[in-house]
N, C-alpha and C positions, 0 to 999 in steps of 0.2 A: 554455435556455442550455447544458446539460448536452448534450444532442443535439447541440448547433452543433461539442460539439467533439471529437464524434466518436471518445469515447473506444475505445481496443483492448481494456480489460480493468479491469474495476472489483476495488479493495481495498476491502474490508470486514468489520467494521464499522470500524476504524481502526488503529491503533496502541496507544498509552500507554491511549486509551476502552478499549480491551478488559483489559487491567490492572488498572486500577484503583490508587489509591495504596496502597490498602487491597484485599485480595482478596474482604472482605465489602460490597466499590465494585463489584468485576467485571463485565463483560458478562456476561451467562449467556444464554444463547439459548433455550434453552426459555423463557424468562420473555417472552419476546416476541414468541410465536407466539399465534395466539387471537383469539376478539374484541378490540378496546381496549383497552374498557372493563374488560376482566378482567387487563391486565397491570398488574404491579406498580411497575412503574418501577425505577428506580434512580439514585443519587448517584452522578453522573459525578465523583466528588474531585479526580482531574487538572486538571479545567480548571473546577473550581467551580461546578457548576449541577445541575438535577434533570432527569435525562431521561425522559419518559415512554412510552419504548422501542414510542414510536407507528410510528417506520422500526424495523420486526424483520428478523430473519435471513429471512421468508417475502418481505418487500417488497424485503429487496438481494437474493435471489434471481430476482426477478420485475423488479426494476429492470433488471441485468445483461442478462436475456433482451431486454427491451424495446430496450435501447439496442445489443439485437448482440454484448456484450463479452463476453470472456472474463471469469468470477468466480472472485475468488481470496479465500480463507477463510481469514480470522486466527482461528486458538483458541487460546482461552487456557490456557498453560501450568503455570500452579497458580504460577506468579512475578507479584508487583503490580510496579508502577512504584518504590514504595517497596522498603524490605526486606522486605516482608512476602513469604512464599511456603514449598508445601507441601514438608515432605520427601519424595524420590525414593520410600522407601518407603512411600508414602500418595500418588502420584500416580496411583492406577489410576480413581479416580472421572473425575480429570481427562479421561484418556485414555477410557473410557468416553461421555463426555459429546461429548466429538470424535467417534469413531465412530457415535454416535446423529445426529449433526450431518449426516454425511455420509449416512447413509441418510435420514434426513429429506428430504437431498437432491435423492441419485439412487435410494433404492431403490423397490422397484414396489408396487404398494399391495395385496401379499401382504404385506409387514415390516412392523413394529409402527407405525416413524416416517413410511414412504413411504404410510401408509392416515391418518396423522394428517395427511397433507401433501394428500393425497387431497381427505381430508372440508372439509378450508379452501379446497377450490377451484382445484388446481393440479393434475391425476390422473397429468401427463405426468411423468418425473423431469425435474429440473433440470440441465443440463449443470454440471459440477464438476469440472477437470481440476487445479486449483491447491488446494495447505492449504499456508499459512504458519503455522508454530509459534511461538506468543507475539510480542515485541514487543523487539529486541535486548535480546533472551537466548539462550542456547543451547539446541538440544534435551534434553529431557531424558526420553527411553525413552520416545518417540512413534513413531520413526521406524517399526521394526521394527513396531509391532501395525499402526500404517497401512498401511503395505507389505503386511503379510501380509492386511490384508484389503481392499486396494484396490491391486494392484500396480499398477496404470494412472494413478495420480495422482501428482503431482509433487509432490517434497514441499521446502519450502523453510527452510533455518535463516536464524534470525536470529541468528546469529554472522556476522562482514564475514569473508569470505574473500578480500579483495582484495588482504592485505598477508602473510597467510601463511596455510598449507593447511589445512581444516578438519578438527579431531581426533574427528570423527561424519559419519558417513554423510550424505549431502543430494543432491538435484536439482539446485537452485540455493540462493543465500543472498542474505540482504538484504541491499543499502546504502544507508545513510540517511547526510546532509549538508545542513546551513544555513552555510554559511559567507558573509562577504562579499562583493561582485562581484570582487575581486582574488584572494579564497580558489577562488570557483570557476572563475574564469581559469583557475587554477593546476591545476586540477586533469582540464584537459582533455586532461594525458596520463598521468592517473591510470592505465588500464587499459589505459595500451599495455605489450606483452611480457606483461601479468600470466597468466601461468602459463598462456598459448596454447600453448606444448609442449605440454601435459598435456591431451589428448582427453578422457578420462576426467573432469576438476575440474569440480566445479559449478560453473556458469553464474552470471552477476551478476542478479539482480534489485533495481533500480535502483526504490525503491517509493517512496520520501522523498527527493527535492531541490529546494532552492531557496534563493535569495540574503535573507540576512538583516539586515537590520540595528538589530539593537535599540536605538541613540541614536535615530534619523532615520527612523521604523518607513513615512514615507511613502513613502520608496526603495522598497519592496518594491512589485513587482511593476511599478516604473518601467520608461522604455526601458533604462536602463542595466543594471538587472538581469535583465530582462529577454533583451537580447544576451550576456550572461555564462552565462547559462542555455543558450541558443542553441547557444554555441559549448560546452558539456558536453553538450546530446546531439548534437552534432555528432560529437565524440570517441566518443560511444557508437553511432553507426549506424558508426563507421570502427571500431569492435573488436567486431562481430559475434560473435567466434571466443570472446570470454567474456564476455559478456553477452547477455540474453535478454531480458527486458522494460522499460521504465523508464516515468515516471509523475513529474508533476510531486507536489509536494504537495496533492494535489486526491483525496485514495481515495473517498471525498467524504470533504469535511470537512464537513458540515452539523451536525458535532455542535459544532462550534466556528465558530460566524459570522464573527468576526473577523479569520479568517486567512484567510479569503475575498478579503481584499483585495491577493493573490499575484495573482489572474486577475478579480475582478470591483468594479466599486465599487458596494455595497449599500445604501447610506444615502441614496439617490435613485429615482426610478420615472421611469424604466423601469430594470429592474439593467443596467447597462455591462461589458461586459469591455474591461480596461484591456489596455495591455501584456500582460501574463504571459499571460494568458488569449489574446489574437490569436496572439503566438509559438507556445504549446503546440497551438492550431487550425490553426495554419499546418505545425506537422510532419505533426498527424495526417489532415491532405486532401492535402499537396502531395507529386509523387513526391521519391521519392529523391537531393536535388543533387549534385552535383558539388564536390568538396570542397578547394580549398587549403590546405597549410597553413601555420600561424601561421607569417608571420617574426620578430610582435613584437610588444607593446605594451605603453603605458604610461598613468600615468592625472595627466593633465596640467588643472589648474583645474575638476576635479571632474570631466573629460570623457576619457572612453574614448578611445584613440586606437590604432587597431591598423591591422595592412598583414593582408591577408588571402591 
């Protein structure tokens, strides 16, 4: 299913997963390197369940390779989902633990982590050109030690710099958005003019969208929201000039089943990809269309009606 749709670049492990509500919840990556049967697990608290960190940072590395995609690396930033989170001066473990991260990844199996990466079975480095910082929040005195030990990697905030300029340093920066099928109508000239003057501005990283609606949670990943979707990355292959990747809500979500039902319906065999799931297949095999734009629409007896 994953194959069929031919992703460009896998997020991982998640979002808010890597947070944790509680910071003593967090992803921690070392803990899920190893045999199994030797990791620890952890209390995913965000989304209420025990995960037994059986998909590690080794398997989305080896996943990514498998599927061709580019890997992009969420670490976490010593902030939970909740309020919990480390003061600036006490984030140096944090930061520490990112750059063991990345040598694990790419370094050669002369370094402490690329011989640990070695001996589990994997001798080549792993390609790694993406680190996302935490999970909308700001950087906080990552950027520089990355940088300085990996100029070549792209370093992305999770602060939205779509509505005004980013007050730190970055590549690119997240955007994330659930809004309803008229929310993201709406927002398919979100990133027109956005601050295309400015060569220099980071780029949009588009890592979280998709149409929500929590009365009626069946809509989701319907045809209706489906075309609503459609036409947001439509707006985003037509503003190239500030934006760089985008990604339905799918980084995998496997740690969350149930939201799965944006692109597949699960609680049947053989699993189906619904809607969300054909649209997001349908960008990523078909070329590049040709693009009109919107004269209009409206939403008339629960139905979409737009001139194209």
């Amino acid at each position: 299913m994953v194959l069929k749709l031919k992703p460009k670049f896998l997020r991982f492990p998640g979002g808010c997963y890597v947070e944790g509500k509680f910071l003593s919840n967090a992803y921690r990556w070392k803990q899920t390197i190893g045999p199994w049967e030797n990791r620890s697990g952890h209390h995913s608290d965000v989304w209420g369940y025990w995960s037994d960190d059986g998909l590690g940072y080794l398997e989305y590395l080896q996943l990514a390779e498998d599927l061709e995609a580019e890997p992009v690396w969420v670490v976490n930033s010593g902030i939970a989902y909740g309020k919990d989170e480390i003061d600036t001066s006490l984030i140096a473990p944090f930061v520490q633990e990112m750059l063991d991260s990345i040598e694990f990844a790419r370094g050669s199996r002369d370094t402490r982590w690329g011989s640990r990466r070695a001996k589990l079975g994997h001798p080549a480095p792993f390609r790694l050109n993406y680190v996302a910082i935490g999970n909308e929040n700001c950087d906080r005195k990552f950027y520089r030690a990355l940088k300085n030990a990996y100029p070549d990697i792209n370093i992305i905030s999770n602060c939205d710099g779509s509505e005004k300029p980013l007050d730190h340093p970055a590549d690119l920066y997240d955007y994330h958005t659930y809004p309803d099928v008229l929310g993201m109508l709406n927002l398919t000239h979100h990133f027109d003019k956005k601050r295309s003057n400015d060569p220099r501005a980071p780029k949009a990283f588009v890592s979280e969208y998709a149409v929500t609606n929590p009365p009626d949670k069946v809509k989701n990943g319907s045809f209706e929201a489906a075309l609503a979707e459609a036409a947001f990355l439509l707006s985003l292959e037509q503003n190239r000039q500030v934006q760089a990747i985008s990604q339905i809500v799918f980084p995998l979500l496997i740690d969350k089943m149930t939201l799965l039902t944006w692109l597949v319906m699960h609680h049947c065999l053989p699993i189906t990809m619904i809607d969300g799931g054909i649209q997001m297949q349908l960008f990523s095999t078909a070329p590049q269309p040709m693009v009109s734009p919107v004269i209009g629409c409206r939403r008339s007896s629960s139905t979409l009606v737009g001139l194209f």
